[in-house]
N, C-alpha and C positions, 0 to 999 in steps of 0.2 A: 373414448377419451372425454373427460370432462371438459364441459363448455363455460366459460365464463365473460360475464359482459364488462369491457374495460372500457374507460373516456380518457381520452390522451388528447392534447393538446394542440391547435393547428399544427404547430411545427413538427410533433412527435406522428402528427397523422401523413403529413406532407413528407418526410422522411420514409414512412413506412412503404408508400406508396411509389416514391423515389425507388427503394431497393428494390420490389417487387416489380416496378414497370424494367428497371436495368438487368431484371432477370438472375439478381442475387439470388432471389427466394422467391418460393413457386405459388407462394402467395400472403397476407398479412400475418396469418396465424404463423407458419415458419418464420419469420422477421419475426415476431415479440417471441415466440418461443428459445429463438437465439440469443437474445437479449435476455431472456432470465438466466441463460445456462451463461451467458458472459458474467450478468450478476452473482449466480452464485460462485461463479470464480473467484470472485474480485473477495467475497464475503470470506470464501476458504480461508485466498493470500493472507488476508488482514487480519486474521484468526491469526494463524503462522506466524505474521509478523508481532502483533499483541502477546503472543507467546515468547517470541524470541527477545522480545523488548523486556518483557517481565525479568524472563531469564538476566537479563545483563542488568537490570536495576537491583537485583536479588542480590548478585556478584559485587554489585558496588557498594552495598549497603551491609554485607559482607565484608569485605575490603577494609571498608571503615570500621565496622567492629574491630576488626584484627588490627588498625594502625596501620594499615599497609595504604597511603597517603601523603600526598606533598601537597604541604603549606606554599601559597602563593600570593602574595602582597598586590594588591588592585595595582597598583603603579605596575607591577612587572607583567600584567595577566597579560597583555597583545605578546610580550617577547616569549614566556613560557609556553603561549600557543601555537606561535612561528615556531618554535624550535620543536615541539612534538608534530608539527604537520612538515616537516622536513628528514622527523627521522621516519624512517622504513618499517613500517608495521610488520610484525612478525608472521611469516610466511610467504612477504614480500621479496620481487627479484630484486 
């Protein structure tokens, strides 16, 4: 296994040694090890969600070419926004 030398920060070392002495992890290396594999989680999700974000700005820009849109007047914007957070999103009980 490849060895590498990291500098973490009092708090980040004082945590490490936190889980390790409560017997989370059997020693520092497993603690920052879990911590990458949390980070590359988080990297996936955000991937996932940047993708799915894409997708629905595509669709609305989309939308718009097509005309498929409602004009809404600054003075009416609170009450058009009340009224679509009251109606039931489709697939909604």
């Amino acid at each position: 296994m490849p060895t590498r030398n990291i500098s973490l920060t009092a708090e980040q070392d004082a945590f490490v040694e936190r889980v390790v002495k409560a017997g989370e992890y059997q020693n520092a290396s497993e603690a920052i090890r879990d911590a990458l594999r949390v980070l590359q989680q988080k990297r996936r999700e955000d991937a996932l969600k940047l993708r799915a974000l894409r997708a629905q700005i595509k669709a609305g820009l989309d939308a718009l070419e097509r005309g498929d849109f409602t004009e809404v007047a600054d003075a009416d914007l609170d009450d058009y926004l009340e009224a679509l957070a009251a109606t039931p999103s489709k697939g909604a009980p």
